[in-house]
C-alpha positions as CSV (number, residue, x, y, z in Angstrom):
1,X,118.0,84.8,129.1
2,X,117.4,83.2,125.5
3,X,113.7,82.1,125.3
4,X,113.6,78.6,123.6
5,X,110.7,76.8,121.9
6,X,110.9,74.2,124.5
7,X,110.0,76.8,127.3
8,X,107.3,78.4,125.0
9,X,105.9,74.7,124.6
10,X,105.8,73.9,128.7
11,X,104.4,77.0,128.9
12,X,101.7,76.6,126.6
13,X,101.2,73.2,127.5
14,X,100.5,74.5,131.4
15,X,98.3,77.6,130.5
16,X,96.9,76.9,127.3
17,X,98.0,80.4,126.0
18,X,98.5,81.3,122.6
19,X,102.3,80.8,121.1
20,X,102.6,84.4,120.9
21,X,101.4,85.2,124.4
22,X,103.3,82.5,126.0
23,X,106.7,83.5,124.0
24,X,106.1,87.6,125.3
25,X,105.3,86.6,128.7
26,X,108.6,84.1,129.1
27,X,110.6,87.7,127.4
28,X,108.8,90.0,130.4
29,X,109.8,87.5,132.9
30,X,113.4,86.7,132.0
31,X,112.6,83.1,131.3
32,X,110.9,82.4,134.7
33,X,108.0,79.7,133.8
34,X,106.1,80.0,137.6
35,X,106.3,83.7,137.3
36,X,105.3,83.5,133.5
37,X,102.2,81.6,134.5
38,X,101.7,84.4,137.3
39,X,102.2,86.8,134.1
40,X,99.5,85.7,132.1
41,X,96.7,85.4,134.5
42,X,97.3,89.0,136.0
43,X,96.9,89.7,131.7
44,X,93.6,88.1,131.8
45,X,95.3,85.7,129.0
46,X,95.3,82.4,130.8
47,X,91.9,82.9,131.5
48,X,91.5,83.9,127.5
49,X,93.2,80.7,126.8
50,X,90.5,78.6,128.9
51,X,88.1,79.9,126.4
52,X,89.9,78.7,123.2
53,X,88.4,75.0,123.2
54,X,85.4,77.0,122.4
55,X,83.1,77.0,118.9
56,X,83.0,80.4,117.6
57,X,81.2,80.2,114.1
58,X,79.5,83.6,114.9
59,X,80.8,87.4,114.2
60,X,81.4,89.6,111.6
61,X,82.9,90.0,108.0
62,X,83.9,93.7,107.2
63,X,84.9,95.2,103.9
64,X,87.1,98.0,103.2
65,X,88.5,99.8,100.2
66,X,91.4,102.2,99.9
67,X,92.0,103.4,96.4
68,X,92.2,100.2,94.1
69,X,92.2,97.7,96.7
70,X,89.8,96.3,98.7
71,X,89.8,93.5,101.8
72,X,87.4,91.0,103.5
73,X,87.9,89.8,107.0
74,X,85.8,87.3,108.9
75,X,86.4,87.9,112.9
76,X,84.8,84.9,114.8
77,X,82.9,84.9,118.0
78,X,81.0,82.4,120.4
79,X,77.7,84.0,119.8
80,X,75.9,86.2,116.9
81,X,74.8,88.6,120.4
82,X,78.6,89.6,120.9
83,X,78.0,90.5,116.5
84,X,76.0,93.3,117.4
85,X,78.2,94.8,120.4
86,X,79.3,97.9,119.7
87,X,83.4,97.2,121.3
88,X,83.4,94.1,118.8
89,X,81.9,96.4,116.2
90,X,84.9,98.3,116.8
91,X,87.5,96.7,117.1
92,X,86.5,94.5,113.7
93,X,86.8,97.7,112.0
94,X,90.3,98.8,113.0
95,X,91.1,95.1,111.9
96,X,89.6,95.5,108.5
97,X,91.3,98.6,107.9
98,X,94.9,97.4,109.2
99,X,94.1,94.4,106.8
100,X,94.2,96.9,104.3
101,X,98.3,97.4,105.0
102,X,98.3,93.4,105.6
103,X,99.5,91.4,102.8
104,X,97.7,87.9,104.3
105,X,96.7,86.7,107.7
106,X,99.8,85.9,109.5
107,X,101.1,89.7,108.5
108,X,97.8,91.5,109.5
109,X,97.7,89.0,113.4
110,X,101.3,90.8,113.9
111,X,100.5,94.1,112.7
112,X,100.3,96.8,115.1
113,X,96.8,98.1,115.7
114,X,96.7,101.4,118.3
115,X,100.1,100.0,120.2
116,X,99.1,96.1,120.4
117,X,99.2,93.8,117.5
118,X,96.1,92.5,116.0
119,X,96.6,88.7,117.9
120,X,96.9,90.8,121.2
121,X,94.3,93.1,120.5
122,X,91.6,90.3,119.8
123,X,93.1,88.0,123.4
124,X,92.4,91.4,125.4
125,X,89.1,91.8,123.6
126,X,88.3,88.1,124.9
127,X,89.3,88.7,128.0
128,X,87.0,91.4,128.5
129,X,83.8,90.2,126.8
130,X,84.2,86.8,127.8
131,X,83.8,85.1,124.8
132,X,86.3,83.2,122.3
133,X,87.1,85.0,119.3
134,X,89.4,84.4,116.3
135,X,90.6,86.2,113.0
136,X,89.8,83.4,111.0
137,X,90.4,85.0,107.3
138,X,91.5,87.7,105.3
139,X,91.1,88.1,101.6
140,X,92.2,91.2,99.4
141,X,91.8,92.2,96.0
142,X,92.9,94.9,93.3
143,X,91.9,96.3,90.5
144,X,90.9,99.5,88.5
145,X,87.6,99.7,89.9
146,X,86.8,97.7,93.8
147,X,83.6,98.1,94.8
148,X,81.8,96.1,98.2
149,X,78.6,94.7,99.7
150,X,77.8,93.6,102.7
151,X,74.8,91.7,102.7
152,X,72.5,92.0,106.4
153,X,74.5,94.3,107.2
154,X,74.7,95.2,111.1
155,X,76.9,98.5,111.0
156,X,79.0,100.3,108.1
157,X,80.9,97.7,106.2
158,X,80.1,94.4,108.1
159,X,77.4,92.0,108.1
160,X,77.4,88.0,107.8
161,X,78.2,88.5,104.1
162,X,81.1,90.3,102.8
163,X,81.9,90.7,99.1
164,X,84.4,92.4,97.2
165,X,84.1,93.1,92.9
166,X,86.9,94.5,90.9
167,X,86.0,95.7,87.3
168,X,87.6,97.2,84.2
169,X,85.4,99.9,82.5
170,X,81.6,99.9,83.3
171,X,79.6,102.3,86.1
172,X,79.8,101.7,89.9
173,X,76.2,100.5,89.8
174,X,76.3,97.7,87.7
175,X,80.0,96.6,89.5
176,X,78.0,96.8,93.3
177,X,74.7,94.8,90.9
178,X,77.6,92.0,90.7
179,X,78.9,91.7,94.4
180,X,75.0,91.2,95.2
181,X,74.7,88.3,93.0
182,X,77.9,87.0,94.4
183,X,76.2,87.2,98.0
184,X,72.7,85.7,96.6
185,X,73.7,83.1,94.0
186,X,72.8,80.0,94.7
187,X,74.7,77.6,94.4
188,X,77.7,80.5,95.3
189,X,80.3,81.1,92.4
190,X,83.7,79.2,93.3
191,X,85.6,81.0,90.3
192,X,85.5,83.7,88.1
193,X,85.8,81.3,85.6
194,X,86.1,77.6,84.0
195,X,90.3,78.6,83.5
196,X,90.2,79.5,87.5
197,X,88.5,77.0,88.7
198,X,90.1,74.4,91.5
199,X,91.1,71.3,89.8
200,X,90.6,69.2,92.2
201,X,86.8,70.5,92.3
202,X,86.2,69.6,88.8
203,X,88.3,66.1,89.2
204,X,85.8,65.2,91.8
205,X,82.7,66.0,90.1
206,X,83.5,64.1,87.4
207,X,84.3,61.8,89.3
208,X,81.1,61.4,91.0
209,X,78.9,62.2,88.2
210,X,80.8,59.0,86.5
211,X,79.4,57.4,89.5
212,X,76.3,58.3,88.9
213,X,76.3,57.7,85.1
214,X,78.0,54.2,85.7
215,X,74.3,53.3,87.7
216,X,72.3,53.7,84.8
217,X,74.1,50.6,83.2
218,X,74.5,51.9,80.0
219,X,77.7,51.8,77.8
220,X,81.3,53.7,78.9
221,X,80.5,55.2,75.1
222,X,77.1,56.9,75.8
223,X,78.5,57.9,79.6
224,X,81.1,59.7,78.2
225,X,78.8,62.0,76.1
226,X,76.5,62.1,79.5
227,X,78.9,63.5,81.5
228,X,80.7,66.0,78.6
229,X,76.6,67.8,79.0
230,X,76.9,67.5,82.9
231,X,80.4,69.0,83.4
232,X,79.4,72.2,81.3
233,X,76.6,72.3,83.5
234,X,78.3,72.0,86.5
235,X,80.9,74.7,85.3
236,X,77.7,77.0,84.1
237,X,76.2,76.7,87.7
238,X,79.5,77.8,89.7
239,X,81.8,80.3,87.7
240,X,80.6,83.7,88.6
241,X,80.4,84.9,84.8
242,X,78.8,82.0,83.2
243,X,75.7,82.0,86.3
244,X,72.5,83.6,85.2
245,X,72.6,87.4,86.7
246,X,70.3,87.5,89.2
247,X,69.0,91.4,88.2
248,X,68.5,89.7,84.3
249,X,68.5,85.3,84.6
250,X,68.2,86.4,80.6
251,X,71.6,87.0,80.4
252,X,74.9,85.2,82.4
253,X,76.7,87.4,84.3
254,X,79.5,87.6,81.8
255,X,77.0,88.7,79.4
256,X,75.7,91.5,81.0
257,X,79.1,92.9,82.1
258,X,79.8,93.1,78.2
259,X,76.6,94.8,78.1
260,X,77.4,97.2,80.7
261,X,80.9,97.7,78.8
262,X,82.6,96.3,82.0
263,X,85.2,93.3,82.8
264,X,84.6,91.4,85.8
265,X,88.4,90.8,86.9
266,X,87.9,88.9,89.9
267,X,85.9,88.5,93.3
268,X,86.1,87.2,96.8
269,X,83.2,86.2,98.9
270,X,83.0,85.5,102.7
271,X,80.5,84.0,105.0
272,X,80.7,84.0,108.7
273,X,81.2,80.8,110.1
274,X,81.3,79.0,106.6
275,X,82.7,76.1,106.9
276,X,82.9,75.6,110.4
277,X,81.0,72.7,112.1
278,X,78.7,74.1,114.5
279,X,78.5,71.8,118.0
280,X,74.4,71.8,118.6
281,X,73.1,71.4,122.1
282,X,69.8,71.6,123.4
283,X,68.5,73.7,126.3
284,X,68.1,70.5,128.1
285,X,71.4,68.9,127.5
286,X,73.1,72.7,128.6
287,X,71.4,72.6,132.1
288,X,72.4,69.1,132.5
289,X,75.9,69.9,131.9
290,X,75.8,72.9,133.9
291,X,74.6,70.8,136.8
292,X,77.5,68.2,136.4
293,X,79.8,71.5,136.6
């Protein structure tokens, strides 16, 4: 029986299973929504499902490198406790490293990983430890040298901060000195550089520094020139190779790659749960809601 969207959406919309999960279990079932639903929950996935609504801006981001390219995953849980289990540990690796055979996010949920895709791999996994999970982003990058850092680091290649540095020329040392300041500069580099930067970044700084300027009263004339000094500051402050290098605020980053005789080629930084908005609750408020059922 051909399995149309329409089933997969009355499916979804009873059990609150994933797309993919609801789509295989109508195929197992020959298109038989009750038995379907039946399907799932002896899967454990409608039960998975329940836990979707659920915040997870915890986990882990793992690096990995296989000969000139290197990836960054972020794999999202409930809590930072699940972070330092051992079967998440595990499976966050095998993701990482099927990543590295992923060309981008959608590719790597539907890439097989031990017989199950990634997407079912991390349902089951939910299933089982009982707590929402997600892979939220993957990010690769090539060059002629990739080199990582994982900063609070909880096993081999995963912490809460995963960077990746490709370089031209230069040592190992001073390419892993880089991915460091990546992980510790403050405020964190957006771009390599001002020719890489977001447009749409710089449009709204300007933006709001003319709004800013336009306060002071003073003439559109003398504005102008105020915010010609504040955009180059702004560019200074978030392109990775005109920051000052943390191991040397003497010299920008860019400067102490030439230095090194190295070229930074590019970069990619992630943070767990960055970007997500965290719901906060009390111990109070979690009782009372417990009590309410």
């Amino acid at each position: 029986m051909a399995i149309t969207a329409a089933m997969v959406k009355e499916l979804r919309d009873t059990t609150g299973a994933g797309m993919m999960d609801a789509k295989k279990a109508l195929t197992e079932t020959d298109g038989d929504i009750e038995a379907a639903i039946d399907w799932l929950r002896t899967k454990g996935l409608a039960k998975a499902a329940k836990k979707s609504g659920r915040t997870a801006a915890e986990g882990l981001v793992a690096v990995a490198v296989d000969g000139n390219t290197g990836v960054a995953v972020e794999v999202n849980s409930e809590t930072d406790f699940v972070g330092k289990n051992a079967e998440f540990q595990q499976m966050v690796r095998g993701i990482a490293d099927t990543a590295l055979k992923s060309d981008d996010l959608e590719g790597l949920l539907a890439a097989d990983m031990g017989g199950k895709t990634v997407a079912d791999t991390v349902t089951d996994k939910i299933a089982t430890i009982g707590e929402n999970m997600s892979v939220r982003r993957m990010a690769k990058l090539s060059g002629d040298n990739v080199v990582t850092y994982v900063h609070n680091a909880v096993a081999d290649g995963m912490g809460k901060i995963g960077v990746l540095v490709a370089t031209k020329g230069g040592d190992e040392g001073f390419a892993r000195m880089v991915a460091m300041h990546v992980a510790a500069a403050d405020p964190r580099p957006q771009a390599l550089s001002e020719n890489e930067l977001d447009p749409a970044v710089v449009d709204k700084e300007k933006q709001v520094q003319m709004d800013i300027a336009r306060e002071s009263g003073k003439p559109e004339a003398v504005i102008e020139k105020m915010i010609v000094g504040r955009m180059q500051k702004f560019m200074a402050e978030i392109t990775l190779l005109n920051q000052k290098f943390v191991v040397n605020p003497d010299l920008t980053v860019g400067e102490a790659a030439k230095e090194a005789g190295a070229e930074i080629t590019g970069f990619v930084r992630l943070e767990v749960g960055e970007g997500i908005e965290k719901k906060e609750e009390n111990f109070a408020e979690e009782v009372a809601k417990a009590a309410k059922g």
